[in-house]
KEMARTOR-895195 format. One record per residue (C-alpha): residue number from 0; x negated, y negated, z. Coordinates in nm, 3 decimals. Layout:
REM residues N
{NUM {X Y Z}}
...
***
This chain:
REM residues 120
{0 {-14.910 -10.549 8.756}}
{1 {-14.701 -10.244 8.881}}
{2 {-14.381 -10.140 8.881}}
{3 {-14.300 -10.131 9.280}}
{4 {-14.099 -9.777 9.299}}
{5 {-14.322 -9.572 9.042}}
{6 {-14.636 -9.781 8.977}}
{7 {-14.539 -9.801 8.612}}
{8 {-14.731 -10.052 8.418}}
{9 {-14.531 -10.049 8.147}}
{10 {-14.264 -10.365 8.165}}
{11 {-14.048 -10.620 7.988}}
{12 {-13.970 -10.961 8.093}}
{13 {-13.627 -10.960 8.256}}
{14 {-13.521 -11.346 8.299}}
{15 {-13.589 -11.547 8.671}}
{16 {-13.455 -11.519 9.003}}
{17 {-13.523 -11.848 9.227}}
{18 {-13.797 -11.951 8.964}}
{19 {-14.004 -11.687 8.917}}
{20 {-14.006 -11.427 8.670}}
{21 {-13.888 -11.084 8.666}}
{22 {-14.025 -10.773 8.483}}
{23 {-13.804 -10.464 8.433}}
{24 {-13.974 -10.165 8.413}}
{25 {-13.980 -9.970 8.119}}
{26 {-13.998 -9.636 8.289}}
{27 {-13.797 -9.622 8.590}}
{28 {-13.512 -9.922 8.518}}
{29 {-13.628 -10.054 8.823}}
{30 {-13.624 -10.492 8.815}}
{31 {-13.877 -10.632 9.023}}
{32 {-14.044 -10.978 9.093}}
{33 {-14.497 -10.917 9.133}}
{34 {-14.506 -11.237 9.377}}
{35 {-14.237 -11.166 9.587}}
{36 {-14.341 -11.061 9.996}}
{37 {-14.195 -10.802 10.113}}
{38 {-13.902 -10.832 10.344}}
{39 {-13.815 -10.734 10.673}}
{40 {-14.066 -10.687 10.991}}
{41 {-14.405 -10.516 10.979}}
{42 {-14.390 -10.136 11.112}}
{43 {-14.656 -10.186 11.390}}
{44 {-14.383 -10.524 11.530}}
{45 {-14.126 -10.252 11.520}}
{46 {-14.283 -9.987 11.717}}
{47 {-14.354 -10.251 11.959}}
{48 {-14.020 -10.343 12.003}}
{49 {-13.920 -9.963 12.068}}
{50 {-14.204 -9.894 12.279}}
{51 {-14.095 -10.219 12.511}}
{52 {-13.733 -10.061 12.463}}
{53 {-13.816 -9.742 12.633}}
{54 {-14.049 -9.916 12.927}}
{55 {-13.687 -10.096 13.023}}
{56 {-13.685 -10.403 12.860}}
{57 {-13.309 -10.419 12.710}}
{58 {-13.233 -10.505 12.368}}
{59 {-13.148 -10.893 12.368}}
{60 {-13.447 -10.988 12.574}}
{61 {-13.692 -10.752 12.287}}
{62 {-13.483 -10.949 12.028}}
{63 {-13.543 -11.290 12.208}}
{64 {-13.885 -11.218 12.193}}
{65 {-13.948 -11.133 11.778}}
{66 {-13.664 -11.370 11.709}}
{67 {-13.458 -11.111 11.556}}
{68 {-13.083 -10.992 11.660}}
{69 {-12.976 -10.756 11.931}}
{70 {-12.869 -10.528 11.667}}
{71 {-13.168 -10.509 11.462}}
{72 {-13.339 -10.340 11.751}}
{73 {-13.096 -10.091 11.825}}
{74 {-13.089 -10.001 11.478}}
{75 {-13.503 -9.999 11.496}}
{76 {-13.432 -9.743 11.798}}
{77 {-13.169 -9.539 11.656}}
{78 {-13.359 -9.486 11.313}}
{79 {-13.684 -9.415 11.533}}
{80 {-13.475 -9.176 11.724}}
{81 {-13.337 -8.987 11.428}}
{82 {-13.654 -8.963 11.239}}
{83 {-13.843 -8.822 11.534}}
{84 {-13.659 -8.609 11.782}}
{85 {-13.416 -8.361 11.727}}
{86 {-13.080 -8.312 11.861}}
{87 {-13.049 -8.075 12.150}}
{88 {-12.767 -7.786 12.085}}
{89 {-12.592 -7.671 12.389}}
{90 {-12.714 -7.372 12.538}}
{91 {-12.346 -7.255 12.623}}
{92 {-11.989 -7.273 12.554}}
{93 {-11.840 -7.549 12.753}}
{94 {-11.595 -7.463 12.988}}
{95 {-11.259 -7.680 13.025}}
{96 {-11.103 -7.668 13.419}}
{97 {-10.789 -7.801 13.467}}
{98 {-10.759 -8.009 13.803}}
{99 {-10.404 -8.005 13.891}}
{100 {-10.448 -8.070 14.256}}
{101 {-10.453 -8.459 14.148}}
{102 {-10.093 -8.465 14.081}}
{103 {-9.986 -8.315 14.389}}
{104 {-10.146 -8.576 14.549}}
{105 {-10.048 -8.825 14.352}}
{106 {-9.643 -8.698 14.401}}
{107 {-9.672 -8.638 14.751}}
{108 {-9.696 -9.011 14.906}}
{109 {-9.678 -9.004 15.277}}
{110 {-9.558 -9.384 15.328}}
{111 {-9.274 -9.498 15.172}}
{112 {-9.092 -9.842 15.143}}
{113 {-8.763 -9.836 15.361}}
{114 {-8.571 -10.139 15.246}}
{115 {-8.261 -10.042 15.505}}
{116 {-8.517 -10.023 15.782}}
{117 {-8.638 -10.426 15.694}}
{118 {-8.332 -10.559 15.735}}
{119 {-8.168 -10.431 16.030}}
***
């Protein structure tokens, strides 16, 4: 048996979790349980799911289908995302225009309500 972090085979019996014994590992401090799965989706359901994302499918109808949250396949996407493209930089400074014109238009109302002219 190995320690799961640093393949350590040097342990100690720790006490039980849900019935099963745990080992700490003399090396690394690490506590771990041998017969324990491991948790979470496999990678190769997760790459799915991201490959469906980006042919259009959107992100509740991926999670319908692996029975998994909305949320856990954006953050499937986002970490995908980070890990494998970088961020573009802009190329230039970006340039800030001030549009004015909108107010004059806004002021400048051509109707207006004459209340005197309703009741005569």
């Amino acid at each position: 048996m190995k320690c799961k972090k640093c393949d350590g085979t040097i342990h100690v019996k720790a006490g039980f979790v849900n019935n099963e014994q745990r080992y700490k590992c003399k090396k690394c401090g690490c506590q771990f349980v041998p017969t324990r799965q491991p948790r979470g989706k496999p990678e190769n359901t997760k790459i799915l799911a991201i490959w469906l994302y980006l042919h259009g499918l959107s992100f509740r109808t991926i999670g319908k289908l692996f029975k998994v949250t909305h949320k856990t396949i954006l953050d499937w996407v986002r970490i995908f995302a980070r890990t494998n493209y970088i961020k573009p930089e802009p190329k230039s400074e970006a340039v800030i225009i001030e549009l004015d014109e909108m107010w004059h238009f806004l002021d400048s109302k051509k109707t207006s309500l004459d209340m005197e002219g309703l009741l005569s």
